[in-house]
Backbone bond lengths (Angstrom), bond angles and torsions (degrees), N, CA, C in turn:
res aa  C-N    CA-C-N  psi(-1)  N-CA   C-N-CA  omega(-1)  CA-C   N-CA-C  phi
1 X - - - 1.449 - - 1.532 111.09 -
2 X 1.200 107.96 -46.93 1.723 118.40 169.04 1.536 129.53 -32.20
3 X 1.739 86.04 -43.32 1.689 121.19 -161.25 1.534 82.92 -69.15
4 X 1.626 125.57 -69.71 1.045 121.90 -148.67 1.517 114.14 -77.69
5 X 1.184 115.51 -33.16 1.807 110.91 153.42 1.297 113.86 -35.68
6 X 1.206 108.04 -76.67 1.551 106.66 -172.10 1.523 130.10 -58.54
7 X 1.807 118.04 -12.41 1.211 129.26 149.75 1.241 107.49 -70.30
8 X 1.451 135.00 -60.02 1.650 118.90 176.16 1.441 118.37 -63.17
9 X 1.126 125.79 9.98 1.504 119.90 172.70 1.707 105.70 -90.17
10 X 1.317 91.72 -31.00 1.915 122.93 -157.19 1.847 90.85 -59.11
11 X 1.852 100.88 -51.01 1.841 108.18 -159.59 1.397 81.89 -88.02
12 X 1.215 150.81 -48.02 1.577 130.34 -161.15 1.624 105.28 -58.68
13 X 1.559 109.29 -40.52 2.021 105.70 172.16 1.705 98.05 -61.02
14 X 0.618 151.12 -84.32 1.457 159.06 -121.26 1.300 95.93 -70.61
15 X 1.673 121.08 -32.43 0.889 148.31 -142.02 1.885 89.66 -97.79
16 X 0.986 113.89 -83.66 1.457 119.75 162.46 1.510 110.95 -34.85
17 X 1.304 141.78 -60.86 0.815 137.85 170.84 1.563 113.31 -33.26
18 X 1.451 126.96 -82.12 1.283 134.78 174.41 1.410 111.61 -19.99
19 X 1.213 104.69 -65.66 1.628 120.03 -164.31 1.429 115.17 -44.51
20 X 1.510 104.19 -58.84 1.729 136.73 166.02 1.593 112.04 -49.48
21 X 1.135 126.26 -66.48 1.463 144.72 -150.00 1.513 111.76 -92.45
22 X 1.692 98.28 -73.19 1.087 116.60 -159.99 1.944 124.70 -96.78
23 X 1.396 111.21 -27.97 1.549 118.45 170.79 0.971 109.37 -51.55
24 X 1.436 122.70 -41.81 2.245 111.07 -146.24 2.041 87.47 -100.05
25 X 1.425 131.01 16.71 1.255 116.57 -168.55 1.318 127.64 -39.74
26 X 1.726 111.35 -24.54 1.735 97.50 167.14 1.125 120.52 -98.04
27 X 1.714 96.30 128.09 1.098 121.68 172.79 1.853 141.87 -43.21
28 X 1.154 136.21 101.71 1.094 143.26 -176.91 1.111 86.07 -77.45
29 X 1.497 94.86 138.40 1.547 122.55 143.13 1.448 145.55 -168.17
30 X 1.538 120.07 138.00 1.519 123.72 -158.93 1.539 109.89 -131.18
31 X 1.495 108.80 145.72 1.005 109.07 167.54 1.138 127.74 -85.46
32 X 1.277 133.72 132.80 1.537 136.76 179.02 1.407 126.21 -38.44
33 X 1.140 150.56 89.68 1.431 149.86 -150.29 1.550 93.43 -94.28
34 X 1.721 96.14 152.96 2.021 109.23 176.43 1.713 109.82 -54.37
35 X 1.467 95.68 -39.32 2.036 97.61 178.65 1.479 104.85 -81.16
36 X 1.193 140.44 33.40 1.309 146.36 168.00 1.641 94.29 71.59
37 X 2.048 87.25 176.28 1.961 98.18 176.31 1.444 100.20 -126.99
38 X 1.447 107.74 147.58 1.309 120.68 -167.15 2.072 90.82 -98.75
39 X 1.347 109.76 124.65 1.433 108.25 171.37 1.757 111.14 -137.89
40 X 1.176 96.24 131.12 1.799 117.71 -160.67 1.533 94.73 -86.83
41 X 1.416 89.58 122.30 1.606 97.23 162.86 1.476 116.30 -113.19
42 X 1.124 116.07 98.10 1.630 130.12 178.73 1.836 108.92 -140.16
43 X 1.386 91.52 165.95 1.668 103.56 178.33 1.149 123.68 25.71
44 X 1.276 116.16 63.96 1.362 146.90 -160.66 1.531 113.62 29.12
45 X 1.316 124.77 40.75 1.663 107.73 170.79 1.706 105.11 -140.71
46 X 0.654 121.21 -156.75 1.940 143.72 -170.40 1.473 95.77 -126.87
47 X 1.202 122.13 137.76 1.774 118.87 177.46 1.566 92.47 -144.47
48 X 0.999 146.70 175.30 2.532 91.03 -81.50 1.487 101.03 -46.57
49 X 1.338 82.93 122.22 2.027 94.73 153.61 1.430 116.41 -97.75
50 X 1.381 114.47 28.83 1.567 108.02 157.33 1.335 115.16 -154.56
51 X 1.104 119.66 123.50 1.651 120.97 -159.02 1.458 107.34 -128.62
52 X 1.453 104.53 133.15 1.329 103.88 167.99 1.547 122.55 -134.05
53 X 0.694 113.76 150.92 1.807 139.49 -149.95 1.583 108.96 -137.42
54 X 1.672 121.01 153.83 0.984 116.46 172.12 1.586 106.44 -105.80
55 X 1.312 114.17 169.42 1.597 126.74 -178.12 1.390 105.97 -62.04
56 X 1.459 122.26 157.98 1.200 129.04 -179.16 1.612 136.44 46.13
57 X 1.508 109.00 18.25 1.403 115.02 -172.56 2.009 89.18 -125.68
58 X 1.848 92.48 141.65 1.262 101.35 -177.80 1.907 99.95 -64.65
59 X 0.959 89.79 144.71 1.963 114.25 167.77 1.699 109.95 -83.66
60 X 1.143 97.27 108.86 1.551 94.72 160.59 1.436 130.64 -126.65
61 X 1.575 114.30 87.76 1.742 125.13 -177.01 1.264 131.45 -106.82
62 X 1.585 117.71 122.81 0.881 135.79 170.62 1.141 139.08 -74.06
63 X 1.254 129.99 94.26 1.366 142.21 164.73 1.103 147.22 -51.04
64 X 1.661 118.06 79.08 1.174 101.97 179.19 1.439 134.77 -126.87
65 X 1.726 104.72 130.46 1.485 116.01 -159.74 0.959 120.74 -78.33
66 X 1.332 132.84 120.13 1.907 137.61 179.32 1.625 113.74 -123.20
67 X 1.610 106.55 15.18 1.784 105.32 173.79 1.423 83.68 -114.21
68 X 1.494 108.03 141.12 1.503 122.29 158.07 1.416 118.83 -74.36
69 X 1.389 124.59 7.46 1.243 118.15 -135.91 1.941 90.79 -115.74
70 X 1.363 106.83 116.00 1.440 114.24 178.42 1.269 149.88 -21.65
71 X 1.902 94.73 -15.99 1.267 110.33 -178.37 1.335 96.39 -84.86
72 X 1.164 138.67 -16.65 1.719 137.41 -127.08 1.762 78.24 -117.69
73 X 1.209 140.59 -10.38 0.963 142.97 -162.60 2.010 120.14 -74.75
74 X 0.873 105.83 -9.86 1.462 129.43 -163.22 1.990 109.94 -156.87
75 X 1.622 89.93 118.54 1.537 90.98 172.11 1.803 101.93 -119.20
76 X 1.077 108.70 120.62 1.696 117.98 163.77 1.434 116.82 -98.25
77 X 1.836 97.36 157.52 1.459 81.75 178.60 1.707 77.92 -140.45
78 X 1.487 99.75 134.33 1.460 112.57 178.88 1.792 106.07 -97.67
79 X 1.680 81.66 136.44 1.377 93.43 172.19 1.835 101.50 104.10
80 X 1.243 112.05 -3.31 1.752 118.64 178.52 1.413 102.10 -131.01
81 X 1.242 126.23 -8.52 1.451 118.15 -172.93 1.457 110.56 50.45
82 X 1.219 115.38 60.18 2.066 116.39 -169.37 1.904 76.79 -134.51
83 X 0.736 107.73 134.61 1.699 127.80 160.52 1.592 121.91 -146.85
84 X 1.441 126.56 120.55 1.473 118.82 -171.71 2.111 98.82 -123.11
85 X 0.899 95.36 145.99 1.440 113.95 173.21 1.965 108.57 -78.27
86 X 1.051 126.68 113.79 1.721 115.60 -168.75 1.752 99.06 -117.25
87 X 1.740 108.36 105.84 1.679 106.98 157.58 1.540 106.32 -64.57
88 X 1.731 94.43 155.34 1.143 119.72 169.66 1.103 123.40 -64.93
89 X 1.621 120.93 130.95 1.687 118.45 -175.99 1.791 130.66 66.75
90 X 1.466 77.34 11.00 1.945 89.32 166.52 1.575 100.63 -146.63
91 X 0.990 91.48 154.55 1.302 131.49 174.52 2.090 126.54 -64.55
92 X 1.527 101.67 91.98 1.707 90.58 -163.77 1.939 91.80 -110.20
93 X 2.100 77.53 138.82 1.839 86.10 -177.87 1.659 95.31 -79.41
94 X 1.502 109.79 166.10 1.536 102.68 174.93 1.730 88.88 -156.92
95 X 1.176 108.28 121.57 1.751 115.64 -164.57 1.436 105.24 -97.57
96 X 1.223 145.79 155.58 1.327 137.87 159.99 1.486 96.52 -137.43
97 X 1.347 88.65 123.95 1.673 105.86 173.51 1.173 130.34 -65.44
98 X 1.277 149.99 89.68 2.001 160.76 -171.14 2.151 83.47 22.14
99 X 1.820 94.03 76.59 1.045 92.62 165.46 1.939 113.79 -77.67
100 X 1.542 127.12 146.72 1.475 111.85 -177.93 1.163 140.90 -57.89
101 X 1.094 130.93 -113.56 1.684 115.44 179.51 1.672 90.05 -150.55
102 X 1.504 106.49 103.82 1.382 130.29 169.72 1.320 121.40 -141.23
103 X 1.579 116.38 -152.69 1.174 124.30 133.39 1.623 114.60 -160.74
104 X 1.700 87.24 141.53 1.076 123.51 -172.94 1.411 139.37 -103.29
105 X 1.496 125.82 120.51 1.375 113.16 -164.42 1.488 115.53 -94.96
106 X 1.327 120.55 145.39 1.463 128.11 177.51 1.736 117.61 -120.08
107 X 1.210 79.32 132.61 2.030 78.39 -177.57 1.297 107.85 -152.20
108 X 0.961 131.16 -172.44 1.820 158.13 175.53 1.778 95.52 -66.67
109 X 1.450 93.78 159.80 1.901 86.02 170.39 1.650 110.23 -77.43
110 X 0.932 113.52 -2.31 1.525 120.13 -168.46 1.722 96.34 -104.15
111 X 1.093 126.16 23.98 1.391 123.58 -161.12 1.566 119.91 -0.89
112 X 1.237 113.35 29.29 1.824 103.72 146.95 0.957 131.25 -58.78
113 X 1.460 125.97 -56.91 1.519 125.45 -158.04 1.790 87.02 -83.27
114 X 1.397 115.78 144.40 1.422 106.96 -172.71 1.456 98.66 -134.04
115 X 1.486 126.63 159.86 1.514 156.41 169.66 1.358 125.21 -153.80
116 X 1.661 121.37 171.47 0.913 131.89 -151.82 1.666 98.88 -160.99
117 X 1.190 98.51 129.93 1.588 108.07 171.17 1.230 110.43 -150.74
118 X 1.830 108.33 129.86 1.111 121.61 -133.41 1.838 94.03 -129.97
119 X 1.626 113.59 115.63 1.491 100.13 -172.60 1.309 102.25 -131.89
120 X 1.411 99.57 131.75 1.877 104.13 -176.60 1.482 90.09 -135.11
């Protein structure tokens, strides 16, 4: 009985893992347009989760949330100190000011849902 707990504990990680990490592996990606980019947060990912932008031009992205799910609740972006709070079923602007020429990752506070924004 032990055995089989600890095998169903074993596929629910692997299981999480996949879902999180490893399912969505191809890569989206868009360039940031002057009228901003609209990016969907549902079923646990960022759609484009990889964005690229040029140096020194304000960022203007639109967020819009379609998972109810708590993690999806908060998008950060490390390395800019920009963090926005996102309601459900609307649409949140989130500006970044002539961020420099890196790249930078954005995620949930729970860093599951994952992104990338890419500025040269």
């Amino acid at each position: 009985m032990t055995l089989l707990i600890n095998l169903a504990g074993l596929l629910l990680m692997v299981g999480i893992v996949w879902w999180f990490w490893l399912s969505k592996s191809t890569t989206q990606s868009q360039n940031v347009s002057d009228q901003g980019t609209t990016i969907v947060v549902a079923d646990g990912v960022y759609s484009p989760a990889t964005l690229r932008a040029k140096a020194g031009e304000t960022l203007t992205l639109h967020f819009d949330r379609r998972d109810p799910s708590p993690c999806a609740e908060q998008v950060v972006f490390h390395g800019l100190d920009v963090s926005e709070f996102l309601e459900t079923g609307t649409i949140t602007t989130v500006t970044l000011n002539n961020p420099p020429a890196g790249e930078y990752r954005f995620t949930c506070q729970m860093q599951m849902y994952q992104g990338r924004l890419i500025v040269s």
